[in-house]
FIKE-343585 format. One record per residue: residue in one letter; x negated, y, z negated of N, C-alpha, C in turn. Coordinates in steps of 0.001 Angstrom, whole numbers, padded with zeros to 6 digits, always signed. Atoms other than C-alpha are relative to their C-alpha. Example, Ala and Ser with C-alpha at 12.3 -4.5 7.8 and 13.67 -1.06 7.14 Angstrom:
FIKE-343585
A-000890-001190+000000-012300-004500-007800-000900+001200+000000;S+000820-001190+000060-013670-001060-007140+000770+001090-000730;
This chain:
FIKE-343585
X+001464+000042+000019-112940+101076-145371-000629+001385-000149;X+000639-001569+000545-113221+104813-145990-001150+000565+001294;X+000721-000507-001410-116235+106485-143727-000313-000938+000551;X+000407+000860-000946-117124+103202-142456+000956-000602+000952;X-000999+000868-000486-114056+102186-140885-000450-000016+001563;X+000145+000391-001567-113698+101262-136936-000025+001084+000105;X+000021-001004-000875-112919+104282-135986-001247+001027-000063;X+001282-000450+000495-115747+106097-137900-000894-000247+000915;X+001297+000376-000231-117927+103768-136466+000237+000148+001517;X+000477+000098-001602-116736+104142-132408+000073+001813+000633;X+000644-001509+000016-117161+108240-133290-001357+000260+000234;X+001691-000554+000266-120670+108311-134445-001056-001286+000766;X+001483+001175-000648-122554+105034-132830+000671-000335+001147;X-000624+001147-000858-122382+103100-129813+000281-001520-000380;X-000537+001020+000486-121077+099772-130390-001116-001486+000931;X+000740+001095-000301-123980+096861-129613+000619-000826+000849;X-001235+001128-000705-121946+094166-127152-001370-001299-000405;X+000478+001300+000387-123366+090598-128414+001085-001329+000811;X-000326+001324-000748-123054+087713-125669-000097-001131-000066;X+000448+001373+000482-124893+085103-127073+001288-000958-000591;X-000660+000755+000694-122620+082226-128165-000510-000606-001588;X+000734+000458+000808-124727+081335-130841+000189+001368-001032;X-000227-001414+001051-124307+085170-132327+001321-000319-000334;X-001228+000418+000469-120810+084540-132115+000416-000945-001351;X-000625+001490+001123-120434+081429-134179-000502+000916-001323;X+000683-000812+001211-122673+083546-136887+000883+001452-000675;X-001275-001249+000780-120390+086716-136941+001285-000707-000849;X-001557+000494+000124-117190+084057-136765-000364-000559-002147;X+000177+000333+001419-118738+082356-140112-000066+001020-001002;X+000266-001387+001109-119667+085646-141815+001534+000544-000444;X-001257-000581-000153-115904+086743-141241+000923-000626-000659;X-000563+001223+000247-114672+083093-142082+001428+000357+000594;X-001288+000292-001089-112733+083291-138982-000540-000965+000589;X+000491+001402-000790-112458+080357-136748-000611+001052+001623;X+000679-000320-001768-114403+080359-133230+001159+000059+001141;X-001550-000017-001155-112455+081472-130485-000961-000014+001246;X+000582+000355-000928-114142+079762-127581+000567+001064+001449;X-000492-001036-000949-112157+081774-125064-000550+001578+000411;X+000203-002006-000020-113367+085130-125823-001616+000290+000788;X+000917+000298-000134-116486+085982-123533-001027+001016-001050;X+000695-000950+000811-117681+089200-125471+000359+000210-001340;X-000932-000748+001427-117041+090607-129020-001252+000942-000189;X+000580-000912+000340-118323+093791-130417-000851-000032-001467;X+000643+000345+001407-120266+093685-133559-000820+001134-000311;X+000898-001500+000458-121625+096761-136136+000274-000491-001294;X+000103+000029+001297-122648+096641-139408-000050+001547-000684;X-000403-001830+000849-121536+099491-142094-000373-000230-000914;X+001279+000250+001956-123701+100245-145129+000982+001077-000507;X-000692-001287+001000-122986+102939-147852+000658+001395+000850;X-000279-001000-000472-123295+105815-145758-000827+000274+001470;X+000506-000314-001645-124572+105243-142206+000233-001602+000664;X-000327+001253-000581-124245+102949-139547-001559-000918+000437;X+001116+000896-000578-127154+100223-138373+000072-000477+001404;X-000466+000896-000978-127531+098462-135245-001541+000026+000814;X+001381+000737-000226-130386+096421-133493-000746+000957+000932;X+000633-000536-000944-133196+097549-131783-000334-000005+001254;X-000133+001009-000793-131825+096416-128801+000529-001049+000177;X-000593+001206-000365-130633+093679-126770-000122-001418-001374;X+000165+001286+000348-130055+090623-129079-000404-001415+000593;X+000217+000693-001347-131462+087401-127664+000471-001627-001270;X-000544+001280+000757-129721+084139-129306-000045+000842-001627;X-000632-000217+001532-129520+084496-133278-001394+000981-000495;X+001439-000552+000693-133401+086359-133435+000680+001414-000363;X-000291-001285-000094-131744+089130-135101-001326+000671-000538;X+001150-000899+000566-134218+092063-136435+000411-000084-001269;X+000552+000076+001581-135479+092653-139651+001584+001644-000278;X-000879-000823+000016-133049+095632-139715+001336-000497-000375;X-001352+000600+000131-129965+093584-139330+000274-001267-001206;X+000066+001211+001184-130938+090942-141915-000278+001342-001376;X-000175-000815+001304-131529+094426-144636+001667+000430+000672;X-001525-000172+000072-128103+095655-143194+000966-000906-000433;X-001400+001055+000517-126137+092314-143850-000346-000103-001506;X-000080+000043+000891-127655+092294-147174+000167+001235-000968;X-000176-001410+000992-126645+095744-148459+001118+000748+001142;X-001325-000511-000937-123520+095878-145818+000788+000355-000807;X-001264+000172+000325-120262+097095-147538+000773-000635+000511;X-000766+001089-000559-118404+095539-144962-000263-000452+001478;X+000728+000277-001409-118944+093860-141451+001217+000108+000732;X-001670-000410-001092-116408+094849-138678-000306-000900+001133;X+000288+000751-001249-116009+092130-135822+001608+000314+000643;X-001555-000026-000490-113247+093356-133362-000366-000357+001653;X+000278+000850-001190-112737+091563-130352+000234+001213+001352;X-000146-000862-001330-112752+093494-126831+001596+000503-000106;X-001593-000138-000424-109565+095545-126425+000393-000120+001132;X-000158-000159-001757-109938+095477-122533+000444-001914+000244;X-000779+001900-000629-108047+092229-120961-001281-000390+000978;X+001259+000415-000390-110875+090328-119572+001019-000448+001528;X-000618+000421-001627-109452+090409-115350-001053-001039+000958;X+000388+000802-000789-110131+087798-113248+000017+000788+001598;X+000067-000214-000949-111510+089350-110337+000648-000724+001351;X-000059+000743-001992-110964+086938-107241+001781-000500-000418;X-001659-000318-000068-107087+086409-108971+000508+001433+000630;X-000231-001083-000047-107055+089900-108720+000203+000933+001517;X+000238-000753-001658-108528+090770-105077+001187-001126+000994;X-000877+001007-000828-106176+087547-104176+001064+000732+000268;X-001093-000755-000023-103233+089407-105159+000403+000938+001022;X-000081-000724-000886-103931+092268-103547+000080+000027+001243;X-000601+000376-001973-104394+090981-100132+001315-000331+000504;X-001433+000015-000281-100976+089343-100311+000667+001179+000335;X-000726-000995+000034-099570+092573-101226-000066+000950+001079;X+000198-000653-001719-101552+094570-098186+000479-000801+000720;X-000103+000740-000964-100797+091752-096220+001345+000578+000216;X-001655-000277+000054-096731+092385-096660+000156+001347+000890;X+000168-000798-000873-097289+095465-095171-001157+000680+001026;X+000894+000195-001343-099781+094892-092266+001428+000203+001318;X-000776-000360-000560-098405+096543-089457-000608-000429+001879;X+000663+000340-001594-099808+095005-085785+000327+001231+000692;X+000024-000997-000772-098404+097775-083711-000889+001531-000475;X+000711-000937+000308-100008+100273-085781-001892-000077-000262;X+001489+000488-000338-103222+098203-085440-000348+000363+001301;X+000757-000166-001702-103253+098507-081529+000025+001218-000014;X+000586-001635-000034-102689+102444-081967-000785+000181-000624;X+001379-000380+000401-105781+103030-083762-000837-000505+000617;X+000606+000014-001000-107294+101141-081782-000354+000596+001525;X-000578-000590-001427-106247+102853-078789+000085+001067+000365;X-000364-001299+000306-105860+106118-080122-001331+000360-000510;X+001247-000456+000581-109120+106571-082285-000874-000955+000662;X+001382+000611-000415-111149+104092-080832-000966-000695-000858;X+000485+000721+001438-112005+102259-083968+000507-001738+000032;X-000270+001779+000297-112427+098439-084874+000593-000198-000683;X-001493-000002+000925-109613+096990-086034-000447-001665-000235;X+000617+001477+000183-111613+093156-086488+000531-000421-001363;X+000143-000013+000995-111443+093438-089714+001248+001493-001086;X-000761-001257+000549-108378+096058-090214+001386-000860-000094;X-001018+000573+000282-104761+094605-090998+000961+000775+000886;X-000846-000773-000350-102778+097754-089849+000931+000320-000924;X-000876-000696+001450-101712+099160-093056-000324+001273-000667;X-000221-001767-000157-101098+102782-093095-000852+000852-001979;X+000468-000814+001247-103144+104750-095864+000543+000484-001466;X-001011-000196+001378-100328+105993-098036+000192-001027-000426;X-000592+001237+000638-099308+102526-098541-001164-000898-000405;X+001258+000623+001083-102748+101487-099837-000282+000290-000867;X+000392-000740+001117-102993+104061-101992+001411-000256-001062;X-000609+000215+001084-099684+103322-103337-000349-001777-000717;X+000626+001463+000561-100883+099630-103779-000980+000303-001019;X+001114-000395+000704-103833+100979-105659+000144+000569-000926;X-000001-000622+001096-102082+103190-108037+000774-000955-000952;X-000691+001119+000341-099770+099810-108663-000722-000705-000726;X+000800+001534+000645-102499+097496-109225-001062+001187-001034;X+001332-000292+000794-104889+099846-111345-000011+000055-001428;X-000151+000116+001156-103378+099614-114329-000506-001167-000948;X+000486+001303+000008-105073+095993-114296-001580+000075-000817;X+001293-000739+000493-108505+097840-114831-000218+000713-000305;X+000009-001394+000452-107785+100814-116140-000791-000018-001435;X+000587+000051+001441-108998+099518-119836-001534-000443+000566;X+001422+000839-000216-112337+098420-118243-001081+001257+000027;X+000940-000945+000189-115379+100514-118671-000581+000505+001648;X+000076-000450-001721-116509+102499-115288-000772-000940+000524;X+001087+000905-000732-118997+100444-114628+000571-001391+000654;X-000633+000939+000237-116721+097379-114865+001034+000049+001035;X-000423-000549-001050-114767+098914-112522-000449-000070+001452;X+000692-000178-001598-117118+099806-109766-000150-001257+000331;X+000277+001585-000409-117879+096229-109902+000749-000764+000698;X-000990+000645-000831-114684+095123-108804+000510+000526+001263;X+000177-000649-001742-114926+097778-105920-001172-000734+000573;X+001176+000416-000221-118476+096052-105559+000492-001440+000947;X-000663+001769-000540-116011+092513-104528+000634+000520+000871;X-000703-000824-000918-113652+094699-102776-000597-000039+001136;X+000200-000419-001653-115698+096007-099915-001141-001120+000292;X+000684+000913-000485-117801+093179-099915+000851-001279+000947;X-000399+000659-000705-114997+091426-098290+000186+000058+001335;X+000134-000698-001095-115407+093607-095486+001702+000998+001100;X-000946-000456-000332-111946+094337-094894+000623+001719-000349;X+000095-001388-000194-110857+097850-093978+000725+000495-001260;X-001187-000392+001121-107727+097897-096461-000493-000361-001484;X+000928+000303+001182-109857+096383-099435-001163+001712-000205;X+000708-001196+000019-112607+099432-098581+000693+000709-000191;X-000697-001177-000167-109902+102232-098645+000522-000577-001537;X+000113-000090+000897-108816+100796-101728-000838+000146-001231;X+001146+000415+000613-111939+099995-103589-000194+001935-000424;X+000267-001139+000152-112557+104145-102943+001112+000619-000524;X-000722-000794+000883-109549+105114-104185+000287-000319-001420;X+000435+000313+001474-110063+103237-107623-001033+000840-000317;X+001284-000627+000038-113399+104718-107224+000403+001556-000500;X-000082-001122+000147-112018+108309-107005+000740+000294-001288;X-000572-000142+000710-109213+107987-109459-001403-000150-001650;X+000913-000327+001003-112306+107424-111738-001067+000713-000213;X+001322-000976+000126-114767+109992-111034+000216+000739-001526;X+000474-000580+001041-114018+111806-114467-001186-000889-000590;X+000931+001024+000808-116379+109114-116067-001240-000329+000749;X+000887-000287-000601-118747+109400-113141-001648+000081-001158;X+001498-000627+000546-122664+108951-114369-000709+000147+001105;X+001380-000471-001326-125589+110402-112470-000622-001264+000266;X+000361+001271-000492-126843+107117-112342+000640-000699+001289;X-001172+000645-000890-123841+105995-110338-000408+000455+001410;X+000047-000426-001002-124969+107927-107181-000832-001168+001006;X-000106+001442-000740-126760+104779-106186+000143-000874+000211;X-001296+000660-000531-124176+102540-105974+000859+000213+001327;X-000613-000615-001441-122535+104751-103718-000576+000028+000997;X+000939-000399-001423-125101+105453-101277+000180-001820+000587;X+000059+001655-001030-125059+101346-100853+001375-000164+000546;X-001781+000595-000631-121657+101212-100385+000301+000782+001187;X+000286-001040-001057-122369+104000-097926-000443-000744+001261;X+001122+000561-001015-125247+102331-096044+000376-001338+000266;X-000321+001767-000057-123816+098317-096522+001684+000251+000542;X-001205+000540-000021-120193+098548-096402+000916+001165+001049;X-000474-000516-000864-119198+101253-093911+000168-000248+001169;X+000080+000556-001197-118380+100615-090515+000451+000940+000892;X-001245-001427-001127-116426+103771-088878+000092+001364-000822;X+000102-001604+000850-115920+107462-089491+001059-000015-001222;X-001058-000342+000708-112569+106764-091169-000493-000640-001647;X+000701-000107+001075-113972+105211-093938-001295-000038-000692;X+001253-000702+000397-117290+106639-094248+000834+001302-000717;X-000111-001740+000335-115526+110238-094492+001028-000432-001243;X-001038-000435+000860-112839+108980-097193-001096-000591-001687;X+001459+000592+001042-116136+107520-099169-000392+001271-000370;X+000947-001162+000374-118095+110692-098643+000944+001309-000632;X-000443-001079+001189-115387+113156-099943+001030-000011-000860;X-000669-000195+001744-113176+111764-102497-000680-001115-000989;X+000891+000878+000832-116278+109452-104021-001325+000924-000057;X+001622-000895+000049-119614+110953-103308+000296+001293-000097;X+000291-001136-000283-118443+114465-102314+000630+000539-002222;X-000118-000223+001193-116823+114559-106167-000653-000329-000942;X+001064-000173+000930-119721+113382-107549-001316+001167+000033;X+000878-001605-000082-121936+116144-106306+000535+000989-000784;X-000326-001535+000428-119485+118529-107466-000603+000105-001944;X+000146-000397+001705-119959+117471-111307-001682-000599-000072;X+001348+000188+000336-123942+116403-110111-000517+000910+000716;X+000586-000645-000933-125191+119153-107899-001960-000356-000123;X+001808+000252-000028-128905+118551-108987-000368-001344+000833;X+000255+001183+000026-128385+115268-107351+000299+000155+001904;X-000547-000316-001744-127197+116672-103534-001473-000415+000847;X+000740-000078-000905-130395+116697-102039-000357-001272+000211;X+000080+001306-000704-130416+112908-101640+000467-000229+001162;X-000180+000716-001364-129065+113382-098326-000642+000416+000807;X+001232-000035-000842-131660+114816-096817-000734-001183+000118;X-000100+001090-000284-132872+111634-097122+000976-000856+000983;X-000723+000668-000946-129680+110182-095765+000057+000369+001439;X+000225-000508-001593-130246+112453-092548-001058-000369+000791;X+001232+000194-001552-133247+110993-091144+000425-002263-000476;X-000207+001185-000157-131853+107151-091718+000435-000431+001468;X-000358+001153-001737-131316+104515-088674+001391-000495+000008;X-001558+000311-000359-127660+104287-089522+000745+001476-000288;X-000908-001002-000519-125160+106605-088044+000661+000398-001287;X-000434-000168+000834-123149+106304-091017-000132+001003-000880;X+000532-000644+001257-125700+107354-093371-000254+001880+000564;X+000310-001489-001076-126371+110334-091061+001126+000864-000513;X-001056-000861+000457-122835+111345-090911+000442+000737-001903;X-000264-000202+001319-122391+110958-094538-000793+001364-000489;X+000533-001549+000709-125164+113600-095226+000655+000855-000109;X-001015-001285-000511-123104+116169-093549+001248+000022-000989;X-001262+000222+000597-119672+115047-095042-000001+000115-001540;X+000202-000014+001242-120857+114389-098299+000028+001232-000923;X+000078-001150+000658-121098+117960-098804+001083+000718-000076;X-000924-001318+000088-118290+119266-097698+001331+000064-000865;X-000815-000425+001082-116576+119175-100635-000630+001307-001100;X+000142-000771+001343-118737+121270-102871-000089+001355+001776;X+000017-000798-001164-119094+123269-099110+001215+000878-000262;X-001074-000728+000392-115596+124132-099760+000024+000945-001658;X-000081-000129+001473-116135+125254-103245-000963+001447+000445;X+001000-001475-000029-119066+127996-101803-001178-000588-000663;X+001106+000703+000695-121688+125831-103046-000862-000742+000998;X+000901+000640-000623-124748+124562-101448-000375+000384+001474;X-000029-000428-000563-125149+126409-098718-001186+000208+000858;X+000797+000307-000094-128607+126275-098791-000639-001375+001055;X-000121+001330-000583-128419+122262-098152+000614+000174+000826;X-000859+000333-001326-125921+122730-095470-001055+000430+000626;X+000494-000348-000869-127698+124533-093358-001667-001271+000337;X+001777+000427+000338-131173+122121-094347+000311-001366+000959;X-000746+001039-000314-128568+118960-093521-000125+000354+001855;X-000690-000306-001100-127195+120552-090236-001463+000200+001152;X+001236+000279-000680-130892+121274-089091-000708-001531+000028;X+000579+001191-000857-131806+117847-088821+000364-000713+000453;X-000949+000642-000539-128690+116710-087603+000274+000462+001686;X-000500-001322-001228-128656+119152-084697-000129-000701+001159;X+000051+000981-001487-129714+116847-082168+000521-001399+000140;X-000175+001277-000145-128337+113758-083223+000349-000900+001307;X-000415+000592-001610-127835+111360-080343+001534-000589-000001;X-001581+000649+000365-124241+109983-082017+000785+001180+000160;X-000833-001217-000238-121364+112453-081505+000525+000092-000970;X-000401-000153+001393-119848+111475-084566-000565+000603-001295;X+000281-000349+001241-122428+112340-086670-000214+002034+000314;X+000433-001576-000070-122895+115967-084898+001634-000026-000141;X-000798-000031+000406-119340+115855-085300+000486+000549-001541;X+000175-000025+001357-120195+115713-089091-000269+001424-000172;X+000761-001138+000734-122283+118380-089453+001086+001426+000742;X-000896-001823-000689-119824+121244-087254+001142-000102-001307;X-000641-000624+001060-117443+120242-090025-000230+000554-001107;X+000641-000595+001748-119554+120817-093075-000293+001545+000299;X+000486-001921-000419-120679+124603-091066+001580+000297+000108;X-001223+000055-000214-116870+124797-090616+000596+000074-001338;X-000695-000111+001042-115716+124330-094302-001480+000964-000738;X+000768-001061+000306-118754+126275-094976+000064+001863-000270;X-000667-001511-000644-117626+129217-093218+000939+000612-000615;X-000920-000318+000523-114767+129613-095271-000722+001232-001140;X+000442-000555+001446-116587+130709-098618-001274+001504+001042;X+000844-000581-000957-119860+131973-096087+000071+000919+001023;X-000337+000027-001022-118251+133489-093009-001234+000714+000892;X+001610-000828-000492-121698+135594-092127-000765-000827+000189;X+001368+001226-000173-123955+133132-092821+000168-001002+000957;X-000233+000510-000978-122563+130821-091071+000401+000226+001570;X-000198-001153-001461-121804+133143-088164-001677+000148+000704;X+001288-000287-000141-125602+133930-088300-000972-000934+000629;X+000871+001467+000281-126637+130347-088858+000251-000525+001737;X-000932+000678-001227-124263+129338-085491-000671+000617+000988;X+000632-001117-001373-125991+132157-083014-000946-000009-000079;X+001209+000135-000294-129525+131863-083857-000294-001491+000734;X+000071+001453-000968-129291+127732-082390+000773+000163+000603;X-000874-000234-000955-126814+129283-080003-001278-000061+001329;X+001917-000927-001006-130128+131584-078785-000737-000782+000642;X+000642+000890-000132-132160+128604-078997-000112-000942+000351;X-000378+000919-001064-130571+126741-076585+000749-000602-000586;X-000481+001406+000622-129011+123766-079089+001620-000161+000482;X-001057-000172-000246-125984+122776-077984+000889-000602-001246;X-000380+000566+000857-123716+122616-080874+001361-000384-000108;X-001233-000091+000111-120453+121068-081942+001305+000573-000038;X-000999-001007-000350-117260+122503-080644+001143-000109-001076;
C-alpha cells in the first residue's frame, strides 16, 4: 500500500475505535469480509492519495460525516484490522488469581501481622509480598497488550474487591506501568487512595511505587496534596506526606515538604505524623540544613515532632 500502509497510518494518526455494530457490518461489506460477531471492537482508517482522514469524532451508529463519505469515495484503499490485544475476561481473570493467592495464604503469617503490626487482617489472606508480586509478574502478561487505561481498569476490579492481596497486586500492575502514565491518571489514583485503602501498608506501597512515580515524571501536578492534607481520612493525610517521598529522595520538592509537614504537624493520628517525619527524613538526605533548620524552629515552638 506504499505511504498508506498500516504502519504509515499507526505513525502519523491516531486510529478512530468504531463500536457501533451497525459500523461494523458496513466496514465488513466494504472489505467483503464476513461479520465476525465475536469481535467487540475493530479499528477503522481510511487512506487517500497522500494523507490520512478520520471523523470528526465519536461515530454514533452509521451517521458517518460528510468527510468520511468524500474519503470512501476518493480512498485508495480502506484498512480494517481487527484489535491485536486479546480481549481478557476480567472476572475469569481476577478468579484465577485468587486461586493462585489463595495456594499460598499463609494463616500463621496472618496472626503475626496482626499481632506484630497491628493491622486488619479481615480482609487479608496471609500471603507474603514477594509472593504477590511474583504472582503479578506471572499473570501480567495477560494485559500487557492492553492499553494503560485498560489496564487501570482491571486494577479498578481488583481493589474493589477489597481484599488486601488483590490491592498489593492491582499496585504493582499499576507500577510496572507507570512509563505510560498520563497526567490525567492522577485522579484515579487519589480514589484508589481515598476509596480503597485501609492501613499504612498499603496506602504507603500506593503512595510510592504508584503516585510517588507519577509525581516524579508530573511534578507540576504535586501540589494536589495539599489538598490531601486537610482531608477527614487518615489515609489521605498520610498519603500527602508519603506521596512525596519519592521525588523527596531525588532532592526535589522541598518546598512542598516542608508546606505538607506544616499542616500535618499536629495531626491527631500517629500514623499520619508518622508520615510526615519520614518525608523530613528522606528529605534530609539531599537537604541536610534545611531540614536541620526546618526540625529546630518547631522544636523552639514547642511542636512535638516525630521521633
Amino acid at each position: 500500500m506504499g505511504s498508506g500502509s498500516p504502519h504509515t497510518v499507526q505513525r502519523h494518526m491516531p486510529i478512530v475505535e468504531l463500536i457501533s455494530r451497525r459500523v461494523e457490518k458496513w466496514i465488513a461489506s466494504l472489505l467483503g469480509e464476513p461479520e465476525r460477531p465475536n469481535i467487540e471492537r475493530k479499528r477503522f482508517v481510511v487512506v487517500t492519495h497522500n494523507q490520512c482522514n478520520e471523523t470528526n469524532g465519536l461515530l454514533h451508529g452509521v451517521q458517518l460525516s460528510e468527510d468520511w463519505s468524500t474519503s470512501h469515495s476518493s480512498a485508495v484503499a480502506i484498512w480494517c484490522a481487527m484489535e491485536k490485544r486479546t480481549t481478557v475476561n476480567s472476572r475469569s481473570l481476577i478468579k484465577t488469581l485468587t486461586s493462585e493467592l489463595q495456594r499460598h495464604a499463609d494463616p500463621a503469617f496472618r496472626e503475626l501481622v496482626r499481632t506484630r503490626y497491628n493491622m486488619k487482617v479481615d480482609k487479608f489472606w496471609g500471603v507474603r509480598t514477594p509472593t504477590i508480586h511474583k504472582v503479578a509478574s506471572q499473570y501480567f502478561p495477560e494485559i500487557k497488550s492492553m492499553s494503560v487505561d485498560q489496564r487501570l481498569a482491571v486494577c479498578d476490579q481488583l481493589l474493589a474487591t477489597g481484599v488486601y492481596e488483590h490491592k498489593i497486586l492491582a499496585f504493582r500492575w499499576a507500577r510496572v506501568s507507570r512509563k505510560d502514565f498520563a497526567e490525567q491518571h492522577l485522579t484515579r489514583f487519589a480514589t484508589w487512595l481515598d476509596a480503597h485503602v485501609s492501613d499504612w501498608s498499603d496506602g504507603d506501597d500506593l503512595c510510592i511505587h504508584v503516585i510517588g512515580e507519577y509525581f516524579v515524571q508530573y511534578p507540576v501536578r504535586t501540589k494536589a496534596v495539599l489538598q490531601w492534607a486537610r482531608s477527614s481520612n487518615e489515609w489521605m493525610r498520610r498519603g500527602a506526606a508519603v506521596s512525596l517521598v519519592l521525588p523527596a529522595r531525588k532532592g526535589q520538592q522541598l518546598d512542598l515538604v516542608f508546606a505538607v509537614a506544616d499542616k500535618l504537624l499536629t495531626d491527631e493520628k500517629l500514623l499520619v505524623r508518622k508520615g510526615y517525619g519520614w518525608l523530613l527524613k528522606e528529605a534530609s538526605k539531599a537537604h541536610p540544613q534545611d531540614v536541620f533548620h526546618y526540625v529546630m524552629r518547631k522544636a523552639v515552638a514547642g511542636n512535638n515532632l516525630p521521633q
